[in-house]
C-alpha positions in Angstrom: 31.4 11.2 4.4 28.6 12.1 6.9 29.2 10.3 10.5 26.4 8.5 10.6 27.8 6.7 6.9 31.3 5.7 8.4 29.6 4.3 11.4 27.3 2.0 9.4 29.9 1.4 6.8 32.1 0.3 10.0 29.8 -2.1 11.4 29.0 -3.5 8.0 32.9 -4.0 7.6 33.0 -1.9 4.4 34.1 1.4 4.8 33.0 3.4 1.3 35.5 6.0 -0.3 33.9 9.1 0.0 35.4 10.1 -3.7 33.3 7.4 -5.1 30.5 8.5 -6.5 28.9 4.8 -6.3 29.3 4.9 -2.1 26.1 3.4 -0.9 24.3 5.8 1.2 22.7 4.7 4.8 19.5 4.2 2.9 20.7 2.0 0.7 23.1 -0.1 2.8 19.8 -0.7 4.8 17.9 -1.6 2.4 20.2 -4.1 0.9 20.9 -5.6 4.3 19.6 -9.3 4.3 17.8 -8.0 8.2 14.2 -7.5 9.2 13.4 -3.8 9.0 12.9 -3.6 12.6 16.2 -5.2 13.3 17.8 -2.6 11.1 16.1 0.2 12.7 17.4 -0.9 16.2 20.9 -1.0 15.0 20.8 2.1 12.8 19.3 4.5 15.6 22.2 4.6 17.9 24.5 5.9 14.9 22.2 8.6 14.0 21.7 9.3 17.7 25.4 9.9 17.4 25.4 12.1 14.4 22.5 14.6 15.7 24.0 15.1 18.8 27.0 15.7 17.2 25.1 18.0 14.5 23.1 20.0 17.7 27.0 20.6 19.3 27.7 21.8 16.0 25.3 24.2 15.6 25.4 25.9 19.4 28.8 27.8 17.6 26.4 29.4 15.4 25.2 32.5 16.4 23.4 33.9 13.5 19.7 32.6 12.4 20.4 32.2 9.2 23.9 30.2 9.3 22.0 27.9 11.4 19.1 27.1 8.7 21.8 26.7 6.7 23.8 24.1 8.4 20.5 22.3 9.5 19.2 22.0 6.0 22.7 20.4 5.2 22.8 18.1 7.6 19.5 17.0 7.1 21.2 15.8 3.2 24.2 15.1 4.5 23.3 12.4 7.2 20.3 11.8 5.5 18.3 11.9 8.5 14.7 11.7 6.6 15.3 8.4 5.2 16.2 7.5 8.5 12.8 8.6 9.4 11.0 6.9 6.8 12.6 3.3 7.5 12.0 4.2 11.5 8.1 4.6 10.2 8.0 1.5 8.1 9.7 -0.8 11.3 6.5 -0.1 13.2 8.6 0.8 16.1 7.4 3.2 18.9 10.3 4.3 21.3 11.1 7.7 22.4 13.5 9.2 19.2 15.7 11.6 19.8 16.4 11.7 16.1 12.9 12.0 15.1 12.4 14.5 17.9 14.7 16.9 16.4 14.4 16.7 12.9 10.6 17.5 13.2 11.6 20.7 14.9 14.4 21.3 12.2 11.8 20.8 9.6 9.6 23.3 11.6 12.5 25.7 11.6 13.0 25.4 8.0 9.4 25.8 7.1 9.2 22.7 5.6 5.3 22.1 6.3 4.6 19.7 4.1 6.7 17.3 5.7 5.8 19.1 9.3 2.1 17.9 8.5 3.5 14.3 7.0 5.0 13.7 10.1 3.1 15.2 12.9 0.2 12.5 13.8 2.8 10.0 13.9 4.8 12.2 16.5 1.1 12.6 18.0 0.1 8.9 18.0 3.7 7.9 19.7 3.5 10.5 22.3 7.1 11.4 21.0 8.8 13.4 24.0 9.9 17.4 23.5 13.3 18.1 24.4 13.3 19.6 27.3 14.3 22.9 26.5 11.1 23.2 25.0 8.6 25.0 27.3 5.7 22.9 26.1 5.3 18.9 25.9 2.6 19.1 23.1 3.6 18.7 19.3 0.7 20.5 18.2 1.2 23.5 20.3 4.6 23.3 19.2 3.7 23.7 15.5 1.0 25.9 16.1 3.4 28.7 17.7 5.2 28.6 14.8 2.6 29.3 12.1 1.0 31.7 14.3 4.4 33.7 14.7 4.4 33.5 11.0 0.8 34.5 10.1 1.0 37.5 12.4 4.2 39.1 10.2 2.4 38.1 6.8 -0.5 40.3 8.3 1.7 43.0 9.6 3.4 43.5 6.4 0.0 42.4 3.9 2.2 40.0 2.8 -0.3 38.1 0.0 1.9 35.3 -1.1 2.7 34.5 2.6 -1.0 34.6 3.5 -2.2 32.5 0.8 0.0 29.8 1.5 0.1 29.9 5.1 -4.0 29.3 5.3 -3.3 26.5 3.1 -1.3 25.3 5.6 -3.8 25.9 8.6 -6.4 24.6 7.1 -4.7 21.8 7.0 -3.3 21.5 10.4 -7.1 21.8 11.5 -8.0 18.9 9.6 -4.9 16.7 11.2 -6.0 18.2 15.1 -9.8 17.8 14.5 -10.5 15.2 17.1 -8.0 17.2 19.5 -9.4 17.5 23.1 -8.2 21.4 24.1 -8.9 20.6 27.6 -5.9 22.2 29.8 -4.6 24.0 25.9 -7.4 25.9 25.7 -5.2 29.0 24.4 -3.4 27.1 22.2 -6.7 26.0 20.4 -7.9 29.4 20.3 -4.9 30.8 18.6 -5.1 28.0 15.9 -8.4 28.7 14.8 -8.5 32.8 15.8 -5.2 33.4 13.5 -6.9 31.2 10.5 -9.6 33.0 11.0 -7.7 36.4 10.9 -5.7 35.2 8.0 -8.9 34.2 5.7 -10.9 37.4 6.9 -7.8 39.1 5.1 -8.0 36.8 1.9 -11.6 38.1 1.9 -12.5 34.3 2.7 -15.6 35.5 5.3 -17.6 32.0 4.9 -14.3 30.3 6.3 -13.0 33.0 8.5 -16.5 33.2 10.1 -16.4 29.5 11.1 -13.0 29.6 12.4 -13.5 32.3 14.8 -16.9 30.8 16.1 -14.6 27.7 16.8 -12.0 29.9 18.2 -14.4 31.5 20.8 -15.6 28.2 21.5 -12.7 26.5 22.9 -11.8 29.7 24.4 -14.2 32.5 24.7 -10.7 35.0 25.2 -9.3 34.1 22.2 -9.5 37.9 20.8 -11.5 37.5 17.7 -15.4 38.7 19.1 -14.8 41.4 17.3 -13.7 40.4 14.3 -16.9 37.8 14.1 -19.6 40.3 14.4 -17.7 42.5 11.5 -17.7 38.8 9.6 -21.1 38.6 10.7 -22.5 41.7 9.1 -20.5 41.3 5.6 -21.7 37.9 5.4 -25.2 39.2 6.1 -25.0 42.0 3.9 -23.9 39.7 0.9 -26.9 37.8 1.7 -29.4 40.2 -0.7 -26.5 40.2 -3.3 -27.0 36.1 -3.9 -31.0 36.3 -3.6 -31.0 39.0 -6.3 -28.3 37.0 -8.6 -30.2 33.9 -8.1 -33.4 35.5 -9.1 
């Protein structure tokens, strides 16, 4: 039984037995509790406080990579911290989260994106604070690292499958930071939209790739894709003949 399980079990004077396969999980002890989902939030959150400091001790004895994705995809079953999360979103509270915090960067970690994207204007819209072990305070910039750490080794190894899926996942993150002032993260803007637009160029996406680096130069005219755009430029413009002659 996961720590954050006995605690609530505890307070709710009922511990489970972890052989029985009918023990209530935290989700479902919280949602059967006859509380207001906000008051269940605000007694929930110390326990799983609790549990991911406990989890983040747990995993400083780790020294390889991969044990650590291991253990952190575990524990993210285990103490089921994502239906933490979802109740925490549902309360309508706004505090700084340590749980939240870390699970988001867990989820980076793991490559989960989907759920990365899910999550990240709320993180956004809350101001959630970084650990401070982090170098940056912005979530975006966090994220955007990440992806961009990840699109450079598809490229350098013409990884295809990695490629497709990871402008997939771009594209999407430049819908979510649309709106996003890059005043003062003018590099980090710059490497979101040069890498998409290094990433398409190599799905043979020009139309898209062309746009991305224009926007990439844009927010910061050092963002190493002038280059690229003017050979964008020219296949785009030598296509140009190619659809006047089809459409004729």
């Amino acid at each position: 039984m996961s720590l954050v399980k006995k605690s609530l079990a505890k307070t709710a004077n009922s511990v489970p037995n972890s052989t029985d396969t009918k023990a209530p999980t935290a989700a479902v002890e919280a949602v059967q509790a006859n509380t207001p989902v906000t008051d269940n939030e605000q007694k929930e959150y110390p326990f799983f406080v609790a549990a991911i400091e406990s989890d983040l001790a747990q995993l400083k004895t780790f020294s390889d990579i991969a044990d650590k994705a291991s253990y952190k995809s575990e524990a993210l079953k285990r103490n089921d911290y994502l239906g933490y999360i979802n109740r925490y979103r549902l309360s309508g509270q706004n505090h700084p989260n340590t749980v939240l915090a870390w699970v988001f960067i867990w989820l980076v970690d793991l490559k989960r994106w989907d759920a990365v994207l899910g999550l990240l204007p709320l993180m956004v819209e809350q101001k959630q604070p970084l650990p401070t072990v982090f170098n940056t305070k912005h979530w975006p910039a966090f994220v955007i690292d990440q992806l961009y750490d990840d699109a450079n080794f598809y490229l350098s190894e013409s990884k295809h499958d990695g490629l497709f899926e990871i402008s997939f996942v771009l594209h999407r993150l430049i819908k979510i930071v649309k709106n996003q002032n890059w005043t003062g993260l003018e590099v980090v803007g710059g490497k979101l939209y040069a890498i998409t637009a290094k990433v398409d160029a190599s799905l043979h996406n020009y139309g898209f790739a062309a746009i991305f680096a224009e926007q990439a130069l844009a927010i910061n005219d050092g963002a190493g894709v002038k280059g690229l755009l003017k050979d964008l430029q020219k296949l785009l413009k030598q296509s140009e003949p190619e659809k006047a002659a089809d459409a004729d």
